[in-house]
C-alpha positions as CSV (number, residue, x, y, z in Angstrom):
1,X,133.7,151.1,119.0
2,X,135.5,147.9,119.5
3,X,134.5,145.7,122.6
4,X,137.3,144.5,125.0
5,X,138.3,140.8,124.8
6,X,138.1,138.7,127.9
7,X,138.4,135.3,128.8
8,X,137.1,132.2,131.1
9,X,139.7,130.1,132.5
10,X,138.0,126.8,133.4
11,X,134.5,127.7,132.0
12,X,133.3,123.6,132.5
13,X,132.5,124.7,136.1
14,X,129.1,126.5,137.3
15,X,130.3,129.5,138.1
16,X,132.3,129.6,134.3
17,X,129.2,128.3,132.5
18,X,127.0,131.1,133.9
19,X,129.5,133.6,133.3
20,X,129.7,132.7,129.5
21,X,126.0,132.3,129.8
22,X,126.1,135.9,131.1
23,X,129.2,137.6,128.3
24,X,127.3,136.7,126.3
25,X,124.8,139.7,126.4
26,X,127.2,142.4,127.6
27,X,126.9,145.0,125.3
28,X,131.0,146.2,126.0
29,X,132.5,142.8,126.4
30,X,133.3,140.1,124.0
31,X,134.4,136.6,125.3
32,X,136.8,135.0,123.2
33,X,138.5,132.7,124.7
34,X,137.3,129.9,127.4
35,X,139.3,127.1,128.4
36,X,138.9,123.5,130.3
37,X,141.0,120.7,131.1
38,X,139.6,117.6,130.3
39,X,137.1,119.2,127.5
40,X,139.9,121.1,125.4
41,X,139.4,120.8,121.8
42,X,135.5,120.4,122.1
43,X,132.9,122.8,121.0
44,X,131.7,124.8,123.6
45,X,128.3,124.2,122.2
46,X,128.8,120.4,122.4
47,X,129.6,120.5,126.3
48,X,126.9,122.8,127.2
49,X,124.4,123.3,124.2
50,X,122.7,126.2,125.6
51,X,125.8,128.1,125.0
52,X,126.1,126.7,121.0
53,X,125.5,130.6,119.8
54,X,129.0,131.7,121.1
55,X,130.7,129.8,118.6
56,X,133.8,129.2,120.7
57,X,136.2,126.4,120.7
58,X,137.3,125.6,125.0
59,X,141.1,125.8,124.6
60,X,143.9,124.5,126.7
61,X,145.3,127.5,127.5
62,X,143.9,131.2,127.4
63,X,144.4,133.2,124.7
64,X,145.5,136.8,124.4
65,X,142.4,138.9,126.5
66,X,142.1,142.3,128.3
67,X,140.7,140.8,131.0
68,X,140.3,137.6,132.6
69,X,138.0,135.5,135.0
70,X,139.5,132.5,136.9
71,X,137.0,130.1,137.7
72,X,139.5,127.4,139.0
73,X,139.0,125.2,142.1
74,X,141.0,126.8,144.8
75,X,144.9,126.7,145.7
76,X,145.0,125.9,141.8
77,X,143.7,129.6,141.0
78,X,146.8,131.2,142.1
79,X,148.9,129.3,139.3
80,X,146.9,130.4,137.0
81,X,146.6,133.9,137.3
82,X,150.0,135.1,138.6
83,X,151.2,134.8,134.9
84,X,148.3,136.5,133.8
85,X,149.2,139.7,135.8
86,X,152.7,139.2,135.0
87,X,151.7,140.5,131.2
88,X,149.6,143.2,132.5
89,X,146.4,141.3,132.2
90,X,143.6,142.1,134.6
91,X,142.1,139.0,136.9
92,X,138.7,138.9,138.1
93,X,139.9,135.5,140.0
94,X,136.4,133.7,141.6
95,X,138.4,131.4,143.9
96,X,139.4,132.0,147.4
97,X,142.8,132.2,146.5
98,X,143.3,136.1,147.1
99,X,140.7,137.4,149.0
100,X,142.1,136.9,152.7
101,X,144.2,139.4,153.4
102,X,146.9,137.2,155.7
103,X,149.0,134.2,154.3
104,X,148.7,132.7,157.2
105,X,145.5,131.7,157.4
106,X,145.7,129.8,154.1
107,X,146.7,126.6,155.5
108,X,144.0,127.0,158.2
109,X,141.2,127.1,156.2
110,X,141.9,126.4,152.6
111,X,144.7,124.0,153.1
112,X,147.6,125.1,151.3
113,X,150.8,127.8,151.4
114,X,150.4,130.8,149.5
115,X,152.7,131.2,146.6
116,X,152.8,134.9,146.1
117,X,151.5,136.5,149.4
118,X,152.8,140.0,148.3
119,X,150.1,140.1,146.1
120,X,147.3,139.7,148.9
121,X,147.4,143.3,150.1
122,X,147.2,144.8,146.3
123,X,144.4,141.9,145.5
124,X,140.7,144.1,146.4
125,X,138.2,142.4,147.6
126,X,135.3,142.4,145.0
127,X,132.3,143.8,147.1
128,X,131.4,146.6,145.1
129,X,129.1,147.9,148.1
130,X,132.2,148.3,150.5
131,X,135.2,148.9,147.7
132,X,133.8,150.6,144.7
133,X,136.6,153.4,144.9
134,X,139.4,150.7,144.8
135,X,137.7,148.4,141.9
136,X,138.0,150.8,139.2
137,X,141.9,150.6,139.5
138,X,142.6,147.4,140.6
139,X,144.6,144.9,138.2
140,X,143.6,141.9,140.7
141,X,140.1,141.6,142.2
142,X,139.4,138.5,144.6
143,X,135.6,137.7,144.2
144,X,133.5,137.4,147.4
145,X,132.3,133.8,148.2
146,X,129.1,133.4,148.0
147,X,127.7,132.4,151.9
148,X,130.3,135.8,152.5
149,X,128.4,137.6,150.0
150,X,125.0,137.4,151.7
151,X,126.3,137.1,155.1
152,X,128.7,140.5,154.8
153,X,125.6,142.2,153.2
154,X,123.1,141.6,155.7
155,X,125.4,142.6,158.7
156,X,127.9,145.8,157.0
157,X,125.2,148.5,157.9
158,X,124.7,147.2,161.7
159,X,128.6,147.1,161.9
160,X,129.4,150.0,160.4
161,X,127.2,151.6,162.7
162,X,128.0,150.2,165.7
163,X,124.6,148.9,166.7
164,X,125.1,145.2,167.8
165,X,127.4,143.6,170.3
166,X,130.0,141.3,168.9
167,X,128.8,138.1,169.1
168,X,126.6,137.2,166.2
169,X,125.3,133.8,164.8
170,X,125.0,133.6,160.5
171,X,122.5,130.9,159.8
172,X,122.9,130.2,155.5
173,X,121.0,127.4,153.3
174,X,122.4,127.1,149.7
175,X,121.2,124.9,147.0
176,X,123.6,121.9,145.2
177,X,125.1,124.3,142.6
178,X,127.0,125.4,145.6
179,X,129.0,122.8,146.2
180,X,130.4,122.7,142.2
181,X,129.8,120.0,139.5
182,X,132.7,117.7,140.5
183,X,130.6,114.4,141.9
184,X,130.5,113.9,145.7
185,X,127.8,111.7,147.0
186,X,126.2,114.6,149.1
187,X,125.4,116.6,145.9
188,X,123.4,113.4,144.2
189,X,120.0,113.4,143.4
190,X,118.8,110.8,146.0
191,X,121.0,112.0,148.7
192,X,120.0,115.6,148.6
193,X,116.5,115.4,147.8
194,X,114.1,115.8,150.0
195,X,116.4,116.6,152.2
196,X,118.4,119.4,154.8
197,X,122.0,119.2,156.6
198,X,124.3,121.6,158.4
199,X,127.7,121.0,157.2
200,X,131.1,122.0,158.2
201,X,130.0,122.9,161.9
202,X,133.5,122.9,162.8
203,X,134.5,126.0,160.7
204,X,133.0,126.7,156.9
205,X,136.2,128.3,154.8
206,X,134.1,131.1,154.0
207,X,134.3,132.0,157.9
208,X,137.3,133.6,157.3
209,X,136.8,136.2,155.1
210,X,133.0,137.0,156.9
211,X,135.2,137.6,159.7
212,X,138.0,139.8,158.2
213,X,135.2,142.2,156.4
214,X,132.9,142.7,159.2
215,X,136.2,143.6,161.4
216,X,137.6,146.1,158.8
217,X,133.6,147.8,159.7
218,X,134.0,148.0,163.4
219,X,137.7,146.9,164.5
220,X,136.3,147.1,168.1
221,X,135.4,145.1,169.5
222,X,135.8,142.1,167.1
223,X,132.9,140.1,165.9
224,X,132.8,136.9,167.2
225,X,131.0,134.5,164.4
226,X,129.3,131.5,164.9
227,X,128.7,130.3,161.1
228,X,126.7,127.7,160.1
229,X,125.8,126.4,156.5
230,X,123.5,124.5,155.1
231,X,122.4,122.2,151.7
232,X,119.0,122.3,151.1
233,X,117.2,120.4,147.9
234,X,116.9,123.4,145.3
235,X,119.8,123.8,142.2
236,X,120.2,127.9,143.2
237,X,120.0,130.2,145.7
238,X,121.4,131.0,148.9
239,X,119.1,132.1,152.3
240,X,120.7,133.8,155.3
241,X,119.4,134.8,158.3
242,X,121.7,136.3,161.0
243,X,121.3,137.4,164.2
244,X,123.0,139.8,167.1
245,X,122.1,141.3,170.6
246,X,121.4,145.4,170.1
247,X,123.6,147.7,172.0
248,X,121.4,149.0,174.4
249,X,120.0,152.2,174.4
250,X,120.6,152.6,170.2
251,X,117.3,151.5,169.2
252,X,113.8,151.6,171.1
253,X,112.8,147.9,171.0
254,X,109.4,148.8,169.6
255,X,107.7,149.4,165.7
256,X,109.5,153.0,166.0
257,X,112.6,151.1,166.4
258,X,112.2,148.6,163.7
259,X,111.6,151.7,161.8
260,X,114.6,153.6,162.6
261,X,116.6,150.5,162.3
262,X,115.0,150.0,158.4
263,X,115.8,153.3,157.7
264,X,119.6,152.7,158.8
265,X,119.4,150.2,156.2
266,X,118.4,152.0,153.7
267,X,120.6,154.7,153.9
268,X,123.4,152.9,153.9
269,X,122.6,150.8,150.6
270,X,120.8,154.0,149.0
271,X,122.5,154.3,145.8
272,X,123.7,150.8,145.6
273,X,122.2,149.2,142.1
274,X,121.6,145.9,142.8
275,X,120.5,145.8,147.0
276,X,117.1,146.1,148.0
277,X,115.6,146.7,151.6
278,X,112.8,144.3,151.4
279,X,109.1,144.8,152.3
280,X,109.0,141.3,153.9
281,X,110.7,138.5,154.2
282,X,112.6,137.9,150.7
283,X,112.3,134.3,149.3
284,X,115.6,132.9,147.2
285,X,113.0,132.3,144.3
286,X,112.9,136.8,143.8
287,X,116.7,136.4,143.1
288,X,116.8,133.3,140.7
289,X,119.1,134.3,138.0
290,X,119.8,137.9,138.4
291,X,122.5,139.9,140.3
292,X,120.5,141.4,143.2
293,X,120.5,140.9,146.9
294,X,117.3,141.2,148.9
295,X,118.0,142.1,152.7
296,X,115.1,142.6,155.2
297,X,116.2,144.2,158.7
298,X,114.0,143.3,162.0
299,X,114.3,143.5,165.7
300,X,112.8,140.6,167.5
301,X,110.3,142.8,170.0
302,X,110.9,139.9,172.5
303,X,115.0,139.5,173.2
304,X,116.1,143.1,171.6
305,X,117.9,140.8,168.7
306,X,118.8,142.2,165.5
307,X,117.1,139.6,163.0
308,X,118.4,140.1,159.2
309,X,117.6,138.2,156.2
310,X,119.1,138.3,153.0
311,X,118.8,136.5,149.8
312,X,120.7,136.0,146.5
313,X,121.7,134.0,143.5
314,X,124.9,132.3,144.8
315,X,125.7,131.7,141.2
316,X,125.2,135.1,139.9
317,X,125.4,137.9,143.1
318,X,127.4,135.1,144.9
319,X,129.5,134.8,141.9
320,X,129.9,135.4,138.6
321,X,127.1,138.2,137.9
322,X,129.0,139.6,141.3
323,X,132.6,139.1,139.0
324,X,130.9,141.0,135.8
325,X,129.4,143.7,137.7
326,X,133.1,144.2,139.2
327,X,135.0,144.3,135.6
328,X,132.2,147.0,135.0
329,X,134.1,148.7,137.6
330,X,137.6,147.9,136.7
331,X,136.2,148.9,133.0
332,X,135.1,152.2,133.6
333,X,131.3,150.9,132.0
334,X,127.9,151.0,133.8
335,X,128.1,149.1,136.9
336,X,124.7,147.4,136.2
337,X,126.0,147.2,132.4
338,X,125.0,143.2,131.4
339,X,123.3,142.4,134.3
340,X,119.9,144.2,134.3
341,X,117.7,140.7,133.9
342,X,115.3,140.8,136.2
343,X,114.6,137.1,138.1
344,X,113.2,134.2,136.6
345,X,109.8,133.2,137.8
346,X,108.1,130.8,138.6
């Protein structure tokens, strides 16, 4: 049985590299075309030599695919994959370009005017968790961020249930890889080593779409998010810990309740491939390198506060492992199809 043909577009950047690094062993899939800008014409091998055995050339521009991944920066994503769509291609696009749902709040957070907002309400947002029924036919799927990833995780089941009050704090630490390979002083060795910052206290980008998920759970009242990210000196991984008042009177604030709460938890994530409900706290070194996301649910005894901690690969749940397990989807393959590594250790 022939494999289908997909493509990276912009494969230089960490989120491309680990998706060829992770093509590579799908058992359905065959990547056959990967482009760059300034590293067209150059072996694949020759840019990033742990990738020499895929034999591929990075092109200019994509050639003909079944499906393709956009890894471009955003507000330059969108240029690249309208065309795609236009000749029936499929888009697993990792930007931000199409995953907020109004045009409006493009130039707010990300800078820029939409070109094609009629394609934001047919674009699904690539949680599998909270859309699997609308991946497997979608012809445009807008990867999660990554900080949205963990954050959305940790909090769906408590929203969806109704068990907090709106106001809820999201405290995230990511490692460098986050912030790309394009140079900024932030991200150099001596600058971020040995070394922790909150950034963007103002209002992280990824705000926005925390925001719009959580309030398609519960509509009423709205969530009210106070977001605040943070660099930390490790290459991968992404730590979150977030926190909300209880509704009184929904859980006993006592080992019974922390029970009842777990078990919330685990019901709502039962049959979901790649979440676990954690023992204890999870440490971002039990997700290096594969696709799953740890999540450990706890009420502080002392304020009645909804404690939850989750934990993930930002470059593989939090993005491309995250964008192969949703062409799985789109496919019709096994969800967990390519992405059954377990995590590196130590």
């Amino acid at each position: 049985m022939s494999k289908t043909r997909v493509g990276i577009i912009n494969v230089t950047g960490y989120a491309g590299v680990e998706l060829a690094r992770l093509l590579y062993q799908h058992p359905k899939v065959a990547l056959t075309s990967v482009t760059g800008r300034s590293t067209a014409g150059k072996r694949l091998g020759e840019v990033f030599p742990h990738l020499d055995n895929l034999g591929l050339t990075i092109e200019a521009k994509l050639a003909e695919v079944e499906l393709a991944f956009s890894a471009m920066p955003h507000r330059e994503s969108a240029n690249e994959v309208i065309p795609l769509l236009q000749r029936g291609i499929r888009v697993v696009d990792i930007s931000a370009d199409f995953r907020l749902k109004e045009a409006s709040l493009y130039p707010v957070w990300y800078g820029f005017t939409h070109p094609q907002p009629q394609l934001l309400p047919q674009a699904i947002y690539g949680l599998p968790e909270l859309y699997r029924p609308q991946l497997a036919s979608a012809e445009l799927v807008a990867n999660p961020g990554c900080y949205a990833t963990g954050a959305i995780l940790a909090l769906a089941p408590a929203a969806k249930a109704g068990i907090i009050e709106p106001e809820i704090i999201i405290d995230s630490k990511s490692g460098v890889s986050g912030a790309g390979r394009t140079l900024k002083l932030a991200s150099h060795y001596a600058e971020a080593n040995e070394d922790c910052a909150a950034y963007a206290l103002e209002g992280h980008r990824h705000l926005a779409e925390i925001t719009q998920e959580l309030s398609q759970l519960r509509p009423e009242p709205p969530p009210h998010i106070t977001f605040v990210p943070h660099i930390i000196p490790m290459t991968r991984g992404i730590l979150t810990t977030a926190y909300a008042t209880l509704t009184p009177g929904r859980f006993s604030i006592d080992s019974p309740g922390k029970d009842a709460l777990r078990q919330l938890y685990q019901d709502f994530y039962r049959d979901e491939p790649f979440i676990r409900i954690a023992d204890f706290p999870p440490h971002t070194k039990h997700t290096w390198g594969n696709n799953h996301c740890l999540i450990y649910p706890t009420i502080d005894l002392r304020t009645g506060r909804l404690i939850v901690i989750s934990c993930l690969d930002n470059l593989v749940k939090g993005a491309a492992g995250q964008a192969i397990q949703n062409m799985n989807l789109m496919l019709g393959f096994p969800e967990t199809c390519g992405l059954e590594a377990t995590a590196v250790y130590p």
